[in-house]
C-alpha positions in Angstrom: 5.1 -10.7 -10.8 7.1 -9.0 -8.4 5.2 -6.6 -5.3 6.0 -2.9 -5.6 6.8 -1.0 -2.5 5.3 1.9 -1.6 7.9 4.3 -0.6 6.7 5.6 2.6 6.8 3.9 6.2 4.1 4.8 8.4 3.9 4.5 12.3 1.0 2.6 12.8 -1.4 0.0 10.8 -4.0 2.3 10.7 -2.4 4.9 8.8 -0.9 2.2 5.9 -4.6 0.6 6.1 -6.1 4.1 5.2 -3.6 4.0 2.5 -4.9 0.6 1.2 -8.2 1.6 1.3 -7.3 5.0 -1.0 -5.7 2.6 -3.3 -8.6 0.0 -3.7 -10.9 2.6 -4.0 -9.3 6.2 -6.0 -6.7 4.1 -8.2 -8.4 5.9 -11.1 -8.3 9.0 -9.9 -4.6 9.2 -9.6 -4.1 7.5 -12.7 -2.8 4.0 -12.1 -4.4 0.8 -13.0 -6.4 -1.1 -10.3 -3.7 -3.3 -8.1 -4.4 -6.7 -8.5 -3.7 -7.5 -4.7 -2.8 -4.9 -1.8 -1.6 -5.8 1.8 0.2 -3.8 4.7 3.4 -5.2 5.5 5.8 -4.9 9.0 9.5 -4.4 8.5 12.1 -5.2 10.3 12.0 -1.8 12.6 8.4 -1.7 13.4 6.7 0.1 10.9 4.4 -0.2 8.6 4.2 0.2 4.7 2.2 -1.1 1.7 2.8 -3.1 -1.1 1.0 -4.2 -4.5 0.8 -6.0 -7.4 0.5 -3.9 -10.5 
């Protein structure tokens, strides 16, 4: 399987971390199946974002 990116970048770890959290825990609220695995990633400028395995 392939990770899916989330498309926003956020400034800091804490904010793609609250991100994470929503997803473990309200995936059914928005209608998506429960990610198999979800981490916070750093790219190359700094930032932070968040990808998944569906």
């Amino acid at each position: 399987m392939n990770w899916v990116y989330w498309v926003r970048l956020y400034e800091t770890k804490f904010q793609a971390g609250c991100l994470v959290k929503r997803m473990e825990n309200d995936w059914w609220v928005y209608g998506y199946d429960c990610p198999q695995e979800v981490e916070v990633f750093k790219s190359r400028k700094g930032r932070f974002g968040v990808r998944f395995l569906p």
